[in-house]
N, C-alpha and C positions, 0 to 999 in steps of 0.2 A: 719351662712351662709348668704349671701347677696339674697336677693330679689330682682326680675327683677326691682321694682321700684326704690333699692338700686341704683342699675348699670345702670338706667337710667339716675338718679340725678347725679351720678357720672361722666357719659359720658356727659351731661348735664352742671354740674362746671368745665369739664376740656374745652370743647368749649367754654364758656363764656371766662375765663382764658385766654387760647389762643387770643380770641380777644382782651381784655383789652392790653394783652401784645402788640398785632401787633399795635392798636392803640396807646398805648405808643410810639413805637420804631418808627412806625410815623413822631407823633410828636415829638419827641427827635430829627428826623433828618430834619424837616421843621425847628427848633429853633435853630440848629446849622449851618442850611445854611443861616441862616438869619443875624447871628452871625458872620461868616465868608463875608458877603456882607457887612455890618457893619465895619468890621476890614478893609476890602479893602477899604472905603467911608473913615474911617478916615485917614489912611495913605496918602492915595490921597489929603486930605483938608489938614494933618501937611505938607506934601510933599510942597503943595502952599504956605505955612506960613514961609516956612524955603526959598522959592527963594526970597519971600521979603525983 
């Protein structure tokens, strides 16, 4: 059987857990807007290259 310290640490690694992941998915979605700002910036510079 599990020991309150057990189900401490447990409830314990599943909060950390959770965090990492939010922090993850975060940053997943800062690096893909930034990605997408990017892809707009080029299209707009090829865009100028091509009325040349």
């Amino acid at each position: 059987m599990y020991s309150q310290e057990d189900k401490f640490s447990e409830r314990e690694k599943a909060a950390e857990d959770l965090y990492v992941r939010e922090h993850e998915k975060e940053k997943a979605k800062k690096l893909k807007e930034q990605l997408e700002k990017l892809e707009r910036e080029k299209q707009e510079l090829e865009g100028r290259l091509k009325k040349k």
